[in-house]
SETORBA-188873 format. One record per residue (C-alpha): x, y, z. Coordinates in steps of 0.5 Angstrom, whole numbers, plus 500, padded with zeros to 3 digits. Layout:
<sites>
XYZ ...
</sites>
This chain:
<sites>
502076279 507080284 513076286 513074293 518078298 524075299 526073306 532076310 536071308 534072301 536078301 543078304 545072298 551073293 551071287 559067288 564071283 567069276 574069275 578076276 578081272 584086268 580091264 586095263 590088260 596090265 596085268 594087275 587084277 581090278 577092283 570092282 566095289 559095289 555100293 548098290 544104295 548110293 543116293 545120286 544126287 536127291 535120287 534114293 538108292 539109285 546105285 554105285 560101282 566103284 573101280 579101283 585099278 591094281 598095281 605093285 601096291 594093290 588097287 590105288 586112287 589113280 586112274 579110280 573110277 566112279 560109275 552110275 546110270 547118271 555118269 557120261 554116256 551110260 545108256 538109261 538114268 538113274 532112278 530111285 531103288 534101281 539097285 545099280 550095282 547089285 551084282 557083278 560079273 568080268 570076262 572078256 565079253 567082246 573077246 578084243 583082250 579086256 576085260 569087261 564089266 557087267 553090272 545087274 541092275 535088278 530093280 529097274 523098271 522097264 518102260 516099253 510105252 507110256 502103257 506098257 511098264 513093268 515095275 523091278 523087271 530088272 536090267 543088266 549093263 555092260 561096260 567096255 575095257 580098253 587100254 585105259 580101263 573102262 570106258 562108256 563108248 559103246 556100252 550096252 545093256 539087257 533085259 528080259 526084253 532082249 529075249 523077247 518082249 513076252 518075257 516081260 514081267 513085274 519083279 522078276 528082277 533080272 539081274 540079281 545074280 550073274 556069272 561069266 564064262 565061256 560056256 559054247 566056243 573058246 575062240 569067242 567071247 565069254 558069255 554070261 548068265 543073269 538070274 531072274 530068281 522071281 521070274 513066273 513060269 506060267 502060273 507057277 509064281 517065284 519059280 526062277 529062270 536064269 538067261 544065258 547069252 551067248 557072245 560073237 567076237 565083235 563088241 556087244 554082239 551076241 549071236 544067240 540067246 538061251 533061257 533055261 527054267 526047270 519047266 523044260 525037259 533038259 533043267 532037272 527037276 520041275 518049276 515050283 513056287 518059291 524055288 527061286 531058281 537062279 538065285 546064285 549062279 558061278 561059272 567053273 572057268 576051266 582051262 581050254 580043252 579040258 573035257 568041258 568048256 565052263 560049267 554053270 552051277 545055278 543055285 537053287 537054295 529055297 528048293 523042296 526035297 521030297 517034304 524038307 521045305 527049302 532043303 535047296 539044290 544046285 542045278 549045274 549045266 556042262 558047258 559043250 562045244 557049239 551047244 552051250 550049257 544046256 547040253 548036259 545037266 545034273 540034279 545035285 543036293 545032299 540025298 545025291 549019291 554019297 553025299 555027307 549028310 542029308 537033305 534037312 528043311 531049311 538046310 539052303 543048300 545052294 545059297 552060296 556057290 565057288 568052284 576052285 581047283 582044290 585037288 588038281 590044276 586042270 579041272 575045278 570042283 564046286 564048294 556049295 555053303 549050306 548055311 541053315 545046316 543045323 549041327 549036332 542039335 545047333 540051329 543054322 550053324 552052318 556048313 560047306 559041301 565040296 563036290 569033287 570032279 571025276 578025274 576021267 570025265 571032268 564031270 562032279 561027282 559025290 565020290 570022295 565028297 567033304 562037308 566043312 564046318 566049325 564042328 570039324 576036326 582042328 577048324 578053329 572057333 566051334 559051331 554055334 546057333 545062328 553063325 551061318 558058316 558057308 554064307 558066302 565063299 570065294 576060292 583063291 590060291 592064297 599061298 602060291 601052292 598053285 592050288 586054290 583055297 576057300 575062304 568061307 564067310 560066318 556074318 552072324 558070328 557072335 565074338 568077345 560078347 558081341 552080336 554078329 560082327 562076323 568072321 572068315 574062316 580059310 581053308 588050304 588045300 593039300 597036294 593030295 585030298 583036297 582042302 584040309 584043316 592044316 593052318 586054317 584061319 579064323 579072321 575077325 576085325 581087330 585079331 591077329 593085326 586085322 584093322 578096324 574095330 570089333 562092332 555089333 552087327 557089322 556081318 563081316 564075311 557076307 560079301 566075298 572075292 579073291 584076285 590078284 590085285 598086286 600081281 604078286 602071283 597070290 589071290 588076294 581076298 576081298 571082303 566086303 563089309 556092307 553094314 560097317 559104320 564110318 565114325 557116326 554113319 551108320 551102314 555106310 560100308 567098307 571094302 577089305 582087302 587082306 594081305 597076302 596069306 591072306 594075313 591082317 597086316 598090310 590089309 587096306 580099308 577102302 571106304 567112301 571118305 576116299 572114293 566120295 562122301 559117307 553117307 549112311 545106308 549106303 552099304 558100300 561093299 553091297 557086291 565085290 568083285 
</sites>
């Protein structure tokens, strides 16, 4: 059965980054750029990715790299509304020291036979670093199909969401997990599944498989339509040995609690040595516990996903944006949940939970109708305190008169009690030293990243802004990347007027890793 479409909200979503990547292995962080409605050639929207590699002075021009179905090597060819590039995850797939590069590609057609063919089934790819960076050789790639053809089916859109980890054995590879946010289980139409494949330690060999669905008795909860499960996904990256391998949180934002209509839940899975993340799993939404707040209809809780070591060094806790959270009678203006970690168990727990929004005590700016603070979050150690930080994305905030050009709002955390107001940030195009200019419906804040691409030993933060015109192109995107501080000056702008040609509608900075 054809998926439902997904909403305007649906379709401005991003899956929360993994860890930053180094496909080179110099020790400087890269930078992946999404641009998933690149024409190529006369081929409509068939889908970029951009790799600018870091140095002393952040990601430069030399040794840059262009990447699509059409380039050297890459297995399968470009067609029109493949979306390459749509998501984005990096670990060390094959274990050889490099980082790797996987690419969803959710809208791909699967052709089994000229009989069999099935319409945005979605695909992922793989590509390989090495010591200059990526490389073709020997790429791969995964459908539903790899799962078994039976899994096959029209616009399950596999791919949509990705996330890497290391969630069964520590001396092999990293695994990752792709979303399929519209798979069908049974007659159970949209409910959601999210693919988890295991890696082994030689290049692009995966020793096992799982697929996870909340029809099976270990997934809390039950499928249902419209769920979208798998919709975001983030992976912990703990450190070794400590208590759990990586957990995988699955966001689950269009999900029913009790009668508030896509309330949205989080399904995390702890990650267990030689058993994989569906060893153990919890039910997480705003009725859990001592959460703050409550479960509210069209609250999306979920929509947005990051853990961060925001209280201690050893173990991440997990930021969950809440955009549609109404506020004192203020429609969708948005909210943060941050689940802190048992320090005796390394699992989550609501005890000590905070719940962030522009109503908070001393957060800079105020709610207003329609923001959706906690859109999109990524977590960094923006201050070199050894402690991470959240930087939290307000796309439709309105500034000086005009309609959503959008906004970041950062919170730092404290040595004790987790992330604080103190110093907290409000960044908007053309504040406080930020380039670029203040425009209507730019969303700046709807994609979001952090790495250290100056190895400096700060994050850097990553701010894709996929609606920002160039001079008279519309849409064609840009991708900021914010000092240290972060900070507005020595912020670099990258658009396509020095990766390529600007052409509108392209949404460069659609993903950004």
């Amino acid at each position: 059965m054809q998926a439902r479409h997904l909403s305007f909200l649906t379709l401005l979503a991003l899956s929360a980054p993994a860890a930053a990547q180094d496909f080179n292995n110099d020790g400087y962080d890269d930078l992946v750029i999404g641009v998933p409605d690149e024409d190529i050639g006369s081929i409509a929207d068939a889908g970029a990715v951009h790799v600018l590699y870091g140095s002393a002075s952040g990601p430069i021009l030399s040794g840059f790299q262009t990447w699509s179905q059409d380039a050297s090597g890459v297995n399968d060819s470009c067609e029109a509304y493949d979306r390459f590039g749509y998501s984005l995850a990096c670990g060390d797939f094959n274990n050889d020291g490099y980082d790797d590069l996987a690419i969803g590609v959710p809208y791909e057609d699967i052709v089994i036979t000229w009989l069999f063919e099935y319409t945005d089934a979605g695909m992922v790819q793989v590509l390989y670093g090495g010591p200059g960076g990526l490389s073709a050789s020997g790429n791969s790639w995964y459908t539903e199909g790899s799962f078994g053809t039976s899994n096959l089916d029209d616009y399950d859109n596999f791919g949509f969401s990705l996330a890497a980890g290391n969630f069964d054995r520590p001396e092999s590879g990293d695994d990752f997990a792709v979303g399929a946010p519209n798979e069908d289980i049974g007659s159970i139409v949209d409910a959601g599944a999210v693919f988890v494949i295991y890696s082994s330690q030689g290049k692009g060999q995966y020793v096992s498989n799982e697929i996870l669905s909340q029809d099976m008795s270990d997934v809390p909860d039950t499928a249902e339509a419209y769920d979208h499960f798998g919709y975001t996904l983030a992976a912990s990256h703990n450190l070794p040995n400590i208590f759990h391998p990586d957990i995988l949180a699955i966001g689950v934002p269009y999900e029913d609690i009790g009668s508030a209509y896509e309330a949205g839940a989080v399904s995390v899975h702890y990650g267990e040595y030689n058993y994989g993340v569906n060893y153990s799993s919890e039910f997480w939404t705003q009725d859990r516990g001592t959460m703050l707040d409550v479960a509210e209809s069209f609250d999306n809780f979920g929509q947005a996903l990051a853990w961060g070591r925001f209280h201690r060094l050893d173990v991440n806790e997990l930021a969950v944006g809440v955009p549609g959270e109404d506020l004192n009678g203020i429609e969708n203006a948005g909210a943060v949940a941050v689940i802190p970690v048992n320090a005796n168990q390394g699992e989550l727990t609501s005890n000590g939970n905070q719940l962030w929004s522009q109503d908070s005590a001393k957060v800079l700016d105020a709610c207003e109708s329609g923001d959706l603070f906690g859109f999109a979050l990524a977590a960094g150690d923006f201050n070199e305190d050894g402690l991470d930080d959240l930087a939290i994305g307000v796309p439709f905030e309105d500034i000086n008169g005009l309609s959503n050009p959008g906004a970041i709002a950062i919170l730092f955390a404290r040595s004790t009690g987790g992330l604080g107001a103190g110093g907290n940030q409000f960044w908007y195009q053309g504040n406080a030293g930020m380039p670029g200019m203040l425009e209507a419906y730019d969303n700046f804040g709807d994609r979001l990243a952090a790495g250290d691409v100056n190895g400096d030993g700060r994050s850097q933060l990553i701010v894709g802004v996929r609606y920002e015109d160039i001079g008279t192109v519309s849409d064609a995107g840009a991708v900021f990347v914010l000092a240290d501080g972060p900070a507005g000056y020595g912020t670099q702008i990258w658009d396509q007027g020095s990766l390529g040609s600007v052409e509108a509608y392209d949404h460069m900075g659609g993903s950004v890793q």
